[in-house]
Each structure stands twice: as C-alpha cells, then as structure tokens.
N, C-alpha and C positions, 0 to 999 in steps of 0.2 A: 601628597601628604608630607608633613614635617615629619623631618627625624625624629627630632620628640614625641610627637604624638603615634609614630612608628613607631617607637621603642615603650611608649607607655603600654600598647597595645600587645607588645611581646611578651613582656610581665604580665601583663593583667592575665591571659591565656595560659602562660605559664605558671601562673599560682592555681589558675584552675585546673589545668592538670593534674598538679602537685595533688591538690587535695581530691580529687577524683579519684586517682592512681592511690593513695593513701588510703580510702575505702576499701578498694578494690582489691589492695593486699590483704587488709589484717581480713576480710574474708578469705582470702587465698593463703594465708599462714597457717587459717586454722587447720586445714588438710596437712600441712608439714608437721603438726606436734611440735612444741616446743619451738620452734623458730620465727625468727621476730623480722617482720619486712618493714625497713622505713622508706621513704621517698626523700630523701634529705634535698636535692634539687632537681629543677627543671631545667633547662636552657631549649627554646625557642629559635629555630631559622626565622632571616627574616622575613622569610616567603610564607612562612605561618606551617610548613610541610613538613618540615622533620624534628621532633623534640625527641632529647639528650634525658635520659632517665637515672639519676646517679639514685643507686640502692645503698642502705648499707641492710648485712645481714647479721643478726646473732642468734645462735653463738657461733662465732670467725668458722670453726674448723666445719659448718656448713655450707659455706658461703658459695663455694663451687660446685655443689649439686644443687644447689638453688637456683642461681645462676641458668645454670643446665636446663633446668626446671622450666625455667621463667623462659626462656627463649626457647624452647619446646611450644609452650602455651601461648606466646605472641601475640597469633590472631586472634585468639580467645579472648587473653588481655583488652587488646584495642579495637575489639566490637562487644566487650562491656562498655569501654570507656566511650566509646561512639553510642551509645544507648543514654548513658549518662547526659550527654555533650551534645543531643544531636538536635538540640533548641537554641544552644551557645554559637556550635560550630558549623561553620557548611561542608567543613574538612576537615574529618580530623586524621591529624597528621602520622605520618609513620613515627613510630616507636623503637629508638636505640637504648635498649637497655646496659651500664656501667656500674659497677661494682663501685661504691662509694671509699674511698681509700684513705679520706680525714684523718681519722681516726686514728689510724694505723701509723699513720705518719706523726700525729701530736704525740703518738707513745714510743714512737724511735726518737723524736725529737727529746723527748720528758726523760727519755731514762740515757740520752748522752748528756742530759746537761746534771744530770746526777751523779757522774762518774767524777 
C-alpha cells in the first residue's frame, strides 16, 4: 500500500474516532454536572493499534479528576467505542488518553504578548 493512501486511511479512522469518542463523552459528562468533555484530536499509529486521545476539559480546575476519571473507565470507554465501530473496525485500537493543553498555552502566550 502507498503512503498516501496509508496515511489517508489514518485520518479517515481517526476522524471516526474523533466523533465516536465525542458522543461518547457528552454522555459521560452528563454523570460529572457541569463539566464539558471535548475530543479536540486523534492521532492514529500506523499499524491502525494505538490512538492518541487529546481531551480538553472545562472548567480547568477539574481537569485532573477527570482525567482520573476517564482512565479509571478506559475499558468501559473503548468497549462503547468497539460497539460503535464494530462494522468500521476489526480492531479497535487501544486508547491513550491526553489532556488537551492548546489552550492553555494560546493564553500564556496571549497574556506575554500583553505585557
């Protein structure tokens, strides 16, 4: 198989996650009260076996019992997401969840260039 069409194939799986994992939370937010789960990206091995879960969480100062949370429930997680996926996929892959830190950084950056 071409790279390309290798790498088209990493995206394409990856945006399905994306938006699988995206259901999947704002059901699983609702249990937190008031905390906001986004899936802001995916990243894809290229063996198709391990995807990269970058969260962000609001509001911030829950972000690490969330966290906590979400990797407590893991399995749980990705045998929804294997439920979801299990016409798409013939594996589906192990789940590393990351605290999405964008944010965080455009607003250290946004308030040095303020100074």
């Amino acid at each position: 198989m071409s790279a390309t069409l290798e790498n088209t194939r990493q995206h394409k799986i990856a945006r399905l996650i994306q938006k699988d994992l995206s259901d999947i939370f704002l059901r699983y937010a609702r249990s937190l009260h008031g905390t906001l789960i986004s899936v802001s990206e995916v990243r894809i091995s290229p063996d198709l076996s391990i995807a990269h879960v970058y969260l962000s969480i609001f509001p911030q100062d829950r972000e690490q019992s969330t966290m906590e949370l979400i990797e407590q429930d893991h399995g749980k997680l990705r045998g929804e997401l294997g439920t979801l996926e299990r016409h798409q996929l013939r594996i589906i892959p192990e789940l590393h969840f990351h605290l999405d830190e964008t944010i965080d950084k455009m607003e250290r950056i946004d308030s040095l260039l303020k100074r």
